[in-house]
Backbone as JSON, one array per atom type, in Angstrom:
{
  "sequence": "XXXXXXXXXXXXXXXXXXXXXXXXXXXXXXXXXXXXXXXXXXXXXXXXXXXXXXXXXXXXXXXXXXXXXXXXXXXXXXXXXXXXXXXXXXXXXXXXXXXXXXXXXXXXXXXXXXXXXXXXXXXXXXXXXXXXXXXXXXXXXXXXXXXXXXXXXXXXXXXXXXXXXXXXXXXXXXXXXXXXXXXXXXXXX",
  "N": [[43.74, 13.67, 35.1], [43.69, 11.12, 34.66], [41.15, 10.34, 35.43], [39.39, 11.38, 33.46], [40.14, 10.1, 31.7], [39.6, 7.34, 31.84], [36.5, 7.7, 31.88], [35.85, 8.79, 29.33], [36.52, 6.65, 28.01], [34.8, 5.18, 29.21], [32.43, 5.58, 28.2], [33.01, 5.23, 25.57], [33.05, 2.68, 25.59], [29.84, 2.35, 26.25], [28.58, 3.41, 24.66], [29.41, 2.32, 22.33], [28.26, -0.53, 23.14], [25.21, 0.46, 23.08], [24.97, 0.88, 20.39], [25.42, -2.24, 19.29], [23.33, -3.77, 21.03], [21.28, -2.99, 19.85], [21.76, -3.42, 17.1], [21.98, -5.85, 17.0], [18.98, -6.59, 18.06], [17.88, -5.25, 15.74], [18.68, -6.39, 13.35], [19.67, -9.54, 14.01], [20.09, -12.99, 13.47], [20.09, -15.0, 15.35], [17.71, -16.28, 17.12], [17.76, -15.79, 20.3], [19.9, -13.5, 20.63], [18.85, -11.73, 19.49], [16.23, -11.57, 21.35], [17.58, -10.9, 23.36], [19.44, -8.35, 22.74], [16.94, -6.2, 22.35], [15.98, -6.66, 24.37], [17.29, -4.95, 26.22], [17.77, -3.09, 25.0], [14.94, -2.32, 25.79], [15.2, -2.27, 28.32], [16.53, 0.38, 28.7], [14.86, 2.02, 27.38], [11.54, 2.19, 27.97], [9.31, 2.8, 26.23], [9.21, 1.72, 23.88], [8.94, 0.83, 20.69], [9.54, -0.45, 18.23], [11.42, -2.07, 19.63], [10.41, -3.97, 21.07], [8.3, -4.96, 19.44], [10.46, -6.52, 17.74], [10.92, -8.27, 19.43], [9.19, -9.82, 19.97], [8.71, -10.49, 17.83], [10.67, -12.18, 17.13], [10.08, -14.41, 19.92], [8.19, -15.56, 18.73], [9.21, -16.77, 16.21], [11.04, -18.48, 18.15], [8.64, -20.11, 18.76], [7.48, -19.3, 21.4], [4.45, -18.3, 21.57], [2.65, -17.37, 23.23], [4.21, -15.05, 25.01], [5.18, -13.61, 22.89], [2.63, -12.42, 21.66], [2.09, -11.4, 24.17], [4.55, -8.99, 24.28], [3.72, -8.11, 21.64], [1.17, -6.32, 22.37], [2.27, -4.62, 24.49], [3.95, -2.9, 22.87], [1.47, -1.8, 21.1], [-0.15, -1.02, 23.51], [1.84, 1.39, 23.96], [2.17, 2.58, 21.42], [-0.31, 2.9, 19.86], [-0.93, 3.83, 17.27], [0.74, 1.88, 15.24], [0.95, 0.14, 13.16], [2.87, -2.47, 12.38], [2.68, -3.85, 15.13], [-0.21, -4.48, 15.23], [-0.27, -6.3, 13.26], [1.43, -8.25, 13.48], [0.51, -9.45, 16.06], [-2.05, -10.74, 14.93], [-0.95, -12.3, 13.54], [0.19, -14.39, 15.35], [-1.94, -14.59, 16.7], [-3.24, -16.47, 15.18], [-1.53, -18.51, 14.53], [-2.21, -20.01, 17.54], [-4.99, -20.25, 16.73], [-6.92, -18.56, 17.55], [-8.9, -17.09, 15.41], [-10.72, -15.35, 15.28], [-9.76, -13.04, 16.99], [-7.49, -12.41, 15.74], [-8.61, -11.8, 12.93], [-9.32, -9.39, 13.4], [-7.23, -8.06, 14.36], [-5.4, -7.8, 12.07], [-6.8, -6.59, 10.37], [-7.44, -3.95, 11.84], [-4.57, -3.38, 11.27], [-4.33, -3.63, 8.61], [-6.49, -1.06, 8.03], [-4.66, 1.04, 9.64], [-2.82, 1.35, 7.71], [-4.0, 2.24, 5.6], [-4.94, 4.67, 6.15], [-1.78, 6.06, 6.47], [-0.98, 5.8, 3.58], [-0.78, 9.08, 1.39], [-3.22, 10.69, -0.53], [-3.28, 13.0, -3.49], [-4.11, 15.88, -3.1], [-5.74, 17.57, -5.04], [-7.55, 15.93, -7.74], [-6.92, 15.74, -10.73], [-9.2, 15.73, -13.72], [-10.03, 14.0, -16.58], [-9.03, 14.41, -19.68], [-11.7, 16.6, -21.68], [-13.39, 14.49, -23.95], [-12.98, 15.03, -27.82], [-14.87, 17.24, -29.75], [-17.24, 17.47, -32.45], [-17.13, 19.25, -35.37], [-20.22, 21.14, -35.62], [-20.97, 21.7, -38.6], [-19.08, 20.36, -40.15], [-17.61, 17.18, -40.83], [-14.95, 16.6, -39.61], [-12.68, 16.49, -36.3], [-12.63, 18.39, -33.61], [-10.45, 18.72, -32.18], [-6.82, 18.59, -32.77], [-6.24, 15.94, -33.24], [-4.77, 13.44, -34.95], [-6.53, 11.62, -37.72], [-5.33, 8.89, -38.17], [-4.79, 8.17, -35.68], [-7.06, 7.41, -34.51], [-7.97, 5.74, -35.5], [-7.65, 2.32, -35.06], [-9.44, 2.27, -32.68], [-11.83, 2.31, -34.27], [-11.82, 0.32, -35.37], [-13.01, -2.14, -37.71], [-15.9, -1.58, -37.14], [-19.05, -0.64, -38.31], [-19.93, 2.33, -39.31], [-20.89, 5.09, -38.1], [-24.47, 6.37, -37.94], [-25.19, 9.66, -39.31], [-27.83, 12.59, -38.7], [-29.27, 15.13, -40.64], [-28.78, 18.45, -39.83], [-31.24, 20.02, -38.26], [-32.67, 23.13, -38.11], [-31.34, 25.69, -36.58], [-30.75, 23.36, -34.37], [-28.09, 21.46, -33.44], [-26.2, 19.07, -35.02], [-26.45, 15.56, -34.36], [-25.35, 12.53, -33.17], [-25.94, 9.37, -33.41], [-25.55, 5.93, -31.57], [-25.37, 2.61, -32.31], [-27.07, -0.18, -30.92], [-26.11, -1.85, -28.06], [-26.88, -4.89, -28.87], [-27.49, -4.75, -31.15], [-24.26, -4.94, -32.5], [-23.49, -7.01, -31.68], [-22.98, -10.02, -33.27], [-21.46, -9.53, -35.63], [-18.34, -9.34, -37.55], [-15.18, -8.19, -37.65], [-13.58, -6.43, -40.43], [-10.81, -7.67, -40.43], [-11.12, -9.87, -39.73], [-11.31, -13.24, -40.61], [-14.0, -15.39, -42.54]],
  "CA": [[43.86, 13.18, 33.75], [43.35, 9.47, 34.71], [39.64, 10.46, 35.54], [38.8, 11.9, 32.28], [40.37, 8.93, 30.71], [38.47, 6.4, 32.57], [35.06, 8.86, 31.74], [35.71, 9.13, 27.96], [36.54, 4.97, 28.09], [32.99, 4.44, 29.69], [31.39, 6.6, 27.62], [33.01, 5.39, 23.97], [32.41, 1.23, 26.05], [28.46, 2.4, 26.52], [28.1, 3.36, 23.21], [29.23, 0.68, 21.57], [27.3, -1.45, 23.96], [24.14, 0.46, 22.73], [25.04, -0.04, 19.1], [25.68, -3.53, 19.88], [22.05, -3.97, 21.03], [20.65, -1.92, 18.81], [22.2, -3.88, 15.57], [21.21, -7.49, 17.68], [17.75, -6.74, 18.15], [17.03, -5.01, 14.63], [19.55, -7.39, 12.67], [20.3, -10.68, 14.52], [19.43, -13.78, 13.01], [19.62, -15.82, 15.78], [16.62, -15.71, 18.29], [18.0, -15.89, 21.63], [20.88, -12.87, 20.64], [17.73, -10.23, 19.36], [15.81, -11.4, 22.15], [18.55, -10.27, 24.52], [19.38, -6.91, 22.45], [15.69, -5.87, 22.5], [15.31, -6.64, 26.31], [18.23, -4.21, 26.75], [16.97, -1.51, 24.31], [13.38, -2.08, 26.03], [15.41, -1.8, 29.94], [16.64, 1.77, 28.68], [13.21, 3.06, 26.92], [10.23, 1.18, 27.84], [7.79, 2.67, 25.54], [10.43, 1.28, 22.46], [7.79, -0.04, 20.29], [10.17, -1.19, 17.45], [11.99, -3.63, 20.04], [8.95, -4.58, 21.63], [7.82, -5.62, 17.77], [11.31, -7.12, 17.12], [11.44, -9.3, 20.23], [7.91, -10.39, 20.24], [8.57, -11.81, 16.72], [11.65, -13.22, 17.88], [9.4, -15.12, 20.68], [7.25, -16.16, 18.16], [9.48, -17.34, 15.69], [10.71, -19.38, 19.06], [7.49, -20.72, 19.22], [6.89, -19.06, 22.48], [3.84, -17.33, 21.11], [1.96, -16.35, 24.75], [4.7, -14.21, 25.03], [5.32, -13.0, 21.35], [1.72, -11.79, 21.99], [2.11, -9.82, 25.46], [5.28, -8.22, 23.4], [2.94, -7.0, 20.55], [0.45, -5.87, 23.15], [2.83, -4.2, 24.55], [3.78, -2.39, 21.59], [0.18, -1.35, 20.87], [-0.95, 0.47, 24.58], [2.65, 2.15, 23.83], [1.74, 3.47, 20.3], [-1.79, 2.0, 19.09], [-0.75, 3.6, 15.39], [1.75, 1.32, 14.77], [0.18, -1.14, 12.14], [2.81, -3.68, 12.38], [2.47, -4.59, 16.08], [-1.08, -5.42, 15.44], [-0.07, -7.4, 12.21], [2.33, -9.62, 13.99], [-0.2, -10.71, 16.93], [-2.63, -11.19, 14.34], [-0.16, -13.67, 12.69], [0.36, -15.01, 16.23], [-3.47, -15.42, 17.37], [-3.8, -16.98, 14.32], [-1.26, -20.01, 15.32], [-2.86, -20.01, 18.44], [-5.73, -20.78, 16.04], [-7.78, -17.76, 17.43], [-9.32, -16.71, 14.08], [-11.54, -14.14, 15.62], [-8.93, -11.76, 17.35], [-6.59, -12.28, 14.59], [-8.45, -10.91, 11.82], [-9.52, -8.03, 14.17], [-5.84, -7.21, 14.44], [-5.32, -7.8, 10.74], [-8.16, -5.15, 9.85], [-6.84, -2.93, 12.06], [-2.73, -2.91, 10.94], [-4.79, -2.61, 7.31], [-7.03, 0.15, 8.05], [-3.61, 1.92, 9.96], [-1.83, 1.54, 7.01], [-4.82, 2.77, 4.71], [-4.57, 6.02, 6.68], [-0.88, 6.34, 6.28], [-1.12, 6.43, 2.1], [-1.5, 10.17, 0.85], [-4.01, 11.24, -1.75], [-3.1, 14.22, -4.06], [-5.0, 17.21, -2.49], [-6.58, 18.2, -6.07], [-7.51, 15.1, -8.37], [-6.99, 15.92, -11.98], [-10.24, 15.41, -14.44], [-9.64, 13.46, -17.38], [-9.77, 15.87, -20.74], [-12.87, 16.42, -22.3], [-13.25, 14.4, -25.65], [-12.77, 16.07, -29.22], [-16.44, 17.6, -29.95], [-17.24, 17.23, -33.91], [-18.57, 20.63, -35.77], [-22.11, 20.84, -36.8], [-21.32, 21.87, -39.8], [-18.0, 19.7, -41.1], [-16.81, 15.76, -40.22], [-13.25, 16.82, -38.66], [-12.84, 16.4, -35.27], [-12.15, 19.99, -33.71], [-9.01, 19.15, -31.96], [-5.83, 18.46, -33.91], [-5.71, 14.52, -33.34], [-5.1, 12.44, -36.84], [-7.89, 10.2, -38.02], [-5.01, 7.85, -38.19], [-4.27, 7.7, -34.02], [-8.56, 7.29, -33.91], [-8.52, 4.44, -36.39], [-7.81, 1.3, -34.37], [-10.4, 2.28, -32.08], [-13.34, 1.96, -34.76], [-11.59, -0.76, -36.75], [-14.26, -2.89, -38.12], [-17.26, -1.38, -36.47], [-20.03, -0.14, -39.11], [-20.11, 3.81, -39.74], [-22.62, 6.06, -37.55], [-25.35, 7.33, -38.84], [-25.47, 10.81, -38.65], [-29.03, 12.97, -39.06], [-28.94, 16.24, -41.13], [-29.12, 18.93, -38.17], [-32.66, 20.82, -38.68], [-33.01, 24.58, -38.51], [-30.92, 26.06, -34.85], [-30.24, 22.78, -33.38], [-26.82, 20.81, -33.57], [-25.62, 17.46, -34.84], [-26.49, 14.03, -33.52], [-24.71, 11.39, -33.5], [-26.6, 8.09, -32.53], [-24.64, 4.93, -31.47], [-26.15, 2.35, -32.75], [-27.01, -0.4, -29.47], [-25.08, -3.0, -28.52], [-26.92, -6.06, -29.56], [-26.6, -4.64, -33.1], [-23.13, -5.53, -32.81], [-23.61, -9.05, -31.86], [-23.14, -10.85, -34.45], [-20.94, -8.87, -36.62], [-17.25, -9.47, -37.75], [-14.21, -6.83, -38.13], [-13.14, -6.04, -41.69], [-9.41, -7.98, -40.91], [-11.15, -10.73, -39.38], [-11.63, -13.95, -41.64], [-15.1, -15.87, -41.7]],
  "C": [[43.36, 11.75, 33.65], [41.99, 9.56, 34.92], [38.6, 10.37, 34.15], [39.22, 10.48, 31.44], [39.0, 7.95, 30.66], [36.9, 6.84, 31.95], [35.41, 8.47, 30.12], [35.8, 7.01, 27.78], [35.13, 4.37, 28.01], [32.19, 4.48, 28.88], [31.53, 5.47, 25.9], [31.68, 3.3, 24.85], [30.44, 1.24, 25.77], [27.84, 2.39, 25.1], [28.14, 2.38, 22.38], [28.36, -0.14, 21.65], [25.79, -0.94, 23.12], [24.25, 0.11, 21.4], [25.1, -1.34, 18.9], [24.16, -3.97, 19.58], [21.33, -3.8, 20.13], [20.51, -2.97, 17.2], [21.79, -5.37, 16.09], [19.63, -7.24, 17.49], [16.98, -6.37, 16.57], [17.54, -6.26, 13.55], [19.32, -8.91, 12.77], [19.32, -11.37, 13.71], [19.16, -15.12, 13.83], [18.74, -15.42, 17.19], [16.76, -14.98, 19.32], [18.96, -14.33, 21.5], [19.65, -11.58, 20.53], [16.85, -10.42, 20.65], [16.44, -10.26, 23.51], [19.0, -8.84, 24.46], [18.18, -6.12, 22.52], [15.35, -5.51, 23.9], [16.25, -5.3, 26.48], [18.16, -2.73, 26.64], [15.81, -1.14, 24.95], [13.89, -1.3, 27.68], [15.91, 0.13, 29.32], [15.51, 2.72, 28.04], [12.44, 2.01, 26.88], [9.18, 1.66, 27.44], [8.58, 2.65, 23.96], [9.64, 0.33, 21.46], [8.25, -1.13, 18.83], [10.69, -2.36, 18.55], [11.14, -4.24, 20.57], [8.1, -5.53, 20.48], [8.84, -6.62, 17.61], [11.12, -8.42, 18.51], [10.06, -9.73, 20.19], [8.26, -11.36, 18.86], [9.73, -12.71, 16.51], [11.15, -14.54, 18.77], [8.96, -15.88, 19.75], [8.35, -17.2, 17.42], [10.03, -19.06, 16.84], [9.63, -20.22, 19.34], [7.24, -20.43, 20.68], [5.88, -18.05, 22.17], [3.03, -16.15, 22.68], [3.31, -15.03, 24.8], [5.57, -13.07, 23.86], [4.28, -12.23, 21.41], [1.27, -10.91, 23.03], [3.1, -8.86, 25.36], [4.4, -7.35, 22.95], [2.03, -6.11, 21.11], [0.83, -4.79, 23.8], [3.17, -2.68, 23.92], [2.77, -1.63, 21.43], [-0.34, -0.62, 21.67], [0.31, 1.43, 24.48], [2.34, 3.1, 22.75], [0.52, 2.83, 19.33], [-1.68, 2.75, 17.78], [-0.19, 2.66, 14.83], [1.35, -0.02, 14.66], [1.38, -2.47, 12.46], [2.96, -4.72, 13.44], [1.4, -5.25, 15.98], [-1.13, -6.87, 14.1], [0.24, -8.7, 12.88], [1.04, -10.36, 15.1], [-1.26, -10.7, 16.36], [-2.23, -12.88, 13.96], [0.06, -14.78, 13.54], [-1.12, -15.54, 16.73], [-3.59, -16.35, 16.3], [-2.6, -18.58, 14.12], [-1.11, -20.37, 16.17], [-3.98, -20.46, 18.15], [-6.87, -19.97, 16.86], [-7.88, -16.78, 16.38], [-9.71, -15.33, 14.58], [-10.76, -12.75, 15.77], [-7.9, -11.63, 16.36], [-7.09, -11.56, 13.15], [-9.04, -9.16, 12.26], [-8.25, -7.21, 13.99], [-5.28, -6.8, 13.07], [-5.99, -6.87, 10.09], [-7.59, -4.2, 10.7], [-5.6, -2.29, 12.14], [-3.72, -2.44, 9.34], [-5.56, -0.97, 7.22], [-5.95, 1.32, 8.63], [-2.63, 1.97, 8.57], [-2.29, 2.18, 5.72], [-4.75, 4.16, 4.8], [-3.18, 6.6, 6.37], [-0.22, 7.07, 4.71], [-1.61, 8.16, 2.13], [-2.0, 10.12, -0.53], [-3.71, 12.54, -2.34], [-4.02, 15.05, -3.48], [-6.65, 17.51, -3.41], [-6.66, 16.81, -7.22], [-7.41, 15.51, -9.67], [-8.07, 15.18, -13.17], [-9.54, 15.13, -15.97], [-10.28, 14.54, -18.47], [-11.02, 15.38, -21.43], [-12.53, 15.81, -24.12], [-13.8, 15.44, -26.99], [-14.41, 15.95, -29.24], [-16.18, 17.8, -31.45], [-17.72, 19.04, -34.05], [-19.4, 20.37, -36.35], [-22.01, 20.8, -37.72], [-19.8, 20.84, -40.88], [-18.01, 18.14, -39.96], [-15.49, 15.79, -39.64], [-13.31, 16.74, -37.41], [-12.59, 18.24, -35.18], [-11.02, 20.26, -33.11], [-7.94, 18.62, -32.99], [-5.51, 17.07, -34.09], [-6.05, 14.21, -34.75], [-5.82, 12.13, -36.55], [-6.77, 8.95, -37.57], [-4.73, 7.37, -36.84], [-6.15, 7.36, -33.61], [-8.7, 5.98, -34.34], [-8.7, 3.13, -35.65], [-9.0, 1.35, -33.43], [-11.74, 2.0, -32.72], [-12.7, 0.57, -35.73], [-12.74, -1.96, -36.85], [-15.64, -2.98, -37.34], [-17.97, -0.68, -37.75], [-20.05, 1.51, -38.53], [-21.31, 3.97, -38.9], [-23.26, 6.71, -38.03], [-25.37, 8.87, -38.72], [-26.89, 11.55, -39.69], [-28.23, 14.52, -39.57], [-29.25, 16.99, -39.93], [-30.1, 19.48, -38.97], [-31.81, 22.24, -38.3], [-32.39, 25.11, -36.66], [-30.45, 24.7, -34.19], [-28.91, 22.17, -34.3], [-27.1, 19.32, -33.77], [-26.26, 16.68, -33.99], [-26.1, 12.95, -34.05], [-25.03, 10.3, -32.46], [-25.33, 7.26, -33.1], [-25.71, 3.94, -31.54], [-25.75, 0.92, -30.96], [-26.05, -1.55, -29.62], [-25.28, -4.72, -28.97], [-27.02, -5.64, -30.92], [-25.02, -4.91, -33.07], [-22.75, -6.56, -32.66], [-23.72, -9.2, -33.26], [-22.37, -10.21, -36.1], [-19.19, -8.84, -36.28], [-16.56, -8.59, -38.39], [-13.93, -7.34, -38.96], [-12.0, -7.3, -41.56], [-9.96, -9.37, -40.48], [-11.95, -12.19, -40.08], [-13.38, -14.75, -41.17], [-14.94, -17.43, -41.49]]
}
């Protein structure tokens, strides 16, 4: 009975302990405490690419960047998808004041994170506008004149040509330096 005690003791102690770490390294606000939960999370899974991220920018914020940067590195031959390891030693070459490898890393957390967005499968085509009839001025779908109006407000009337013999309607637009120089109906001179 005293065995099993002892055993279930260890067991709840361990756990804790990993929660512990766990809530230090993702949480903590002070350096040295996430550094230390991270290392602990990293000694039980060393391809842990979140604490490997968290303690590298722990380092950094330390200002120990050389090693904020063999963190993120880290990180990256563990899971080279994972956009924001190369963010961070972007952010780090770059107060190191290597420009070059920094926006390399920076282009490639963007382009991983470009990939990540989904696109609808099937894009939806915008509806076709109301077509006039040859033979009347109504539009042919059911929209008022009055939801069209603001759209022509103080533009000059289109001409329209009588249709000839078989063909359809035309409706010329007249160009756009004809509308230089011309003032809407509401607008004073």
């Amino acid at each position: 009975m005293w065995r099993i005690t002892v055993a279930a003791s260890f067991a709840l102690v361990s756990t804790i302990a990993l929660a512990d770490d766990r809530s230090d390294c993702l949480d903590s606000k002070d350096h040295d405490l996430r550094i230390k939960g991270c290392s602990a999370m990293i000694e039980r899974n060393p391809k842990d690419v979140i604490a490997f991220s968290n303690r590298a920018e722990a380092y950094e914020l330390k200002g120990e960047v050389d090693r904020a940067i063999s963190d993120y590195t880290k990180a990256i031959v563990s899971d080279p998808k994972y956009a924001p390891a190369y963010n961070g030693r972007g952010r780090a070459y770059v107060s190191k004041g290597d420009y070059v490898r920094a926006v390399d890393d920076v282009t490639r957390a963007g382009e991983l994170t470009r990939k990540k967005e989904t696109w609808p499968a099937v894009i939806e085509a915008a509806p076709p506008k109301p077509k006039k009839d040859a033979n009347s001025k109504v539009p042919v779908n059911s929209k008022s004149p009055v939801a069209e109006r603001p759209a022509t407000l103080g533009k000059a009337p289109l001409p329209e040509k009588a249709p000839e013999a078989g063909k359809a309607a035309v409706v010329e637009t007249p160009a756009e330096s004809s509308l230089v120089g011309r003032w809407p109906a509401w607008m004073t001179r």
